[in-house]
C-alpha positions in Angstrom: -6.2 -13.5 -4.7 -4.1 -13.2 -7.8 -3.2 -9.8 -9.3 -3.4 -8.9 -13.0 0.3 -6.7 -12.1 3.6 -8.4 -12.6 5.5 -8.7 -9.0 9.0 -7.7 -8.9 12.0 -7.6 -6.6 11.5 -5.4 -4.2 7.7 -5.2 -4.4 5.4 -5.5 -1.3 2.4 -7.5 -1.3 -0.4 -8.8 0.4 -0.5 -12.8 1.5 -3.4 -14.2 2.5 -2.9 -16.3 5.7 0.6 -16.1 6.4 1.2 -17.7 9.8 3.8 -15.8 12.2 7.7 -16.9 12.8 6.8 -19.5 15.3 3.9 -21.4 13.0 0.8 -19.8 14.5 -1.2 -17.2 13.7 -2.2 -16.8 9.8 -3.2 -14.0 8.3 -2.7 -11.3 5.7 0.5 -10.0 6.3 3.1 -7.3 4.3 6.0 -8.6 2.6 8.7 -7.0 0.7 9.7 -9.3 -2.7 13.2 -10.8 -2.4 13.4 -13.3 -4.9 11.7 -14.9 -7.2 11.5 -18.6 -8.4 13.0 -19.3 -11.9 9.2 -20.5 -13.0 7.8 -17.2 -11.2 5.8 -19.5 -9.3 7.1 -18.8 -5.2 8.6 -15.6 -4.1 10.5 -15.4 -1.0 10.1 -12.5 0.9 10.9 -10.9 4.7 8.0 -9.7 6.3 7.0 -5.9 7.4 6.2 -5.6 11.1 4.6 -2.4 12.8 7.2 -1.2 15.2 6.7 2.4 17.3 9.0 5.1 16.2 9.6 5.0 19.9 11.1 1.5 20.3 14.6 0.9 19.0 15.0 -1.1 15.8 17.3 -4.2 16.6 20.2 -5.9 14.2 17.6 -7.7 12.2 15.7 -5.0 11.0 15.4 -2.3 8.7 13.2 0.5 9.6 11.0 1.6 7.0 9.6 4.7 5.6 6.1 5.7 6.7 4.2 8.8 5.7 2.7 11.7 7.9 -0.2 10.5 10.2 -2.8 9.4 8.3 -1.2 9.4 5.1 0.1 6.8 3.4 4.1 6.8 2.6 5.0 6.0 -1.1 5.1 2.7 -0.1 1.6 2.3 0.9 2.6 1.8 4.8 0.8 4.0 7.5 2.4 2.8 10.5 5.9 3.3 11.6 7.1 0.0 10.2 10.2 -2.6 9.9 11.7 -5.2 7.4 12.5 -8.1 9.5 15.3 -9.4 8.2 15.1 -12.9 9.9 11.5 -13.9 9.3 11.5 -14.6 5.7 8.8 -16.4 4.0 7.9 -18.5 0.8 4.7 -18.4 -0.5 2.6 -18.6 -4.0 2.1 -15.7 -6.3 -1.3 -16.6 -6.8 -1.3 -16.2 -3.1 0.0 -12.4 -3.5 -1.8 -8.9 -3.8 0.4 -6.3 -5.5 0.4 -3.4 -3.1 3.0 -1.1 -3.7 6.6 -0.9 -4.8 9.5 -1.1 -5.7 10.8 0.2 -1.9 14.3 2.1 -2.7 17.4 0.5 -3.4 19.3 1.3 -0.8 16.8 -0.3 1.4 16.7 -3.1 -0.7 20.9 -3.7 -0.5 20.2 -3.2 3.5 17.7 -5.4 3.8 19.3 -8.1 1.4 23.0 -8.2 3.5 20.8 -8.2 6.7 19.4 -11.8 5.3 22.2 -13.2 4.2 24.5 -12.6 7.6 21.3 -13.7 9.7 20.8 -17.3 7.2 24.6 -18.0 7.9 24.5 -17.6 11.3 21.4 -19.8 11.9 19.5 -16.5 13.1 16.2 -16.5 10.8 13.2 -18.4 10.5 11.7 -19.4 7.1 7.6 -19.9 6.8 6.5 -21.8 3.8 3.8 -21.3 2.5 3.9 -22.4 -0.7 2.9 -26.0 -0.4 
């Protein structure tokens, strides 16, 4: 499913098939671009979850902005949604859609501290993908 548009940090794309944190699951899920390989052949990226306005966000997330009902926010997300910070993935380019970005840059710093503390602690899960 390759786009034509370059992907950059801080992107979010589409990947086709993308299993859930505990294996199972695959399919097209949101991810916001975190890094990218040296070749520009893998990005790794933390996924986007829908999560009601109503619920709490919890220490590994980052609550994202959506747009009025109906309406998609600049980034292209309808539902209240959140960054979560400890299910990271790495997957393909080819295996990207460009959807919509860059998200701000202060979400962006959030987002990046909340990975690193979770990786040193042993608190995030890592899909690959990119096999």
């Amino acid at each position: 499913m390759a786009d034509a548009v370059t992907i950059s940090r801080g992107d979010i794309v589409i990947v086709e098939r993308l299993p859930d944190p505990l294996g199972g699951n695959p399919k097209d899920r949101r991810l916001i671009v975190i890094d990218i390989t040296a070749g520009g052949l893998a990005i790794l990226g933390v996924a986007i979850a829908g999560k009601s306005e109503d619920t709490p966000s919890n220490d590994s997330e980052v609550r994202l902005p959506t747009g009025r009902p109906y309406q998609p926010s600049r980034l292209g997300l309808v539902k209240p949604s959140v960054a979560s910070c400890g299910w990271l993935a790495v997957v393909r380019v080819e295996d990207c859609q460009h959807v919509s970005g860059p998200i701000p840059e202060n979400l962006r710093i959030a987002i990046t501290a909340k990975i690193q503390f979770l990786h040193q602690h042993g608190l995030s899960t890592i899909v690959r993908n990119d096999l």
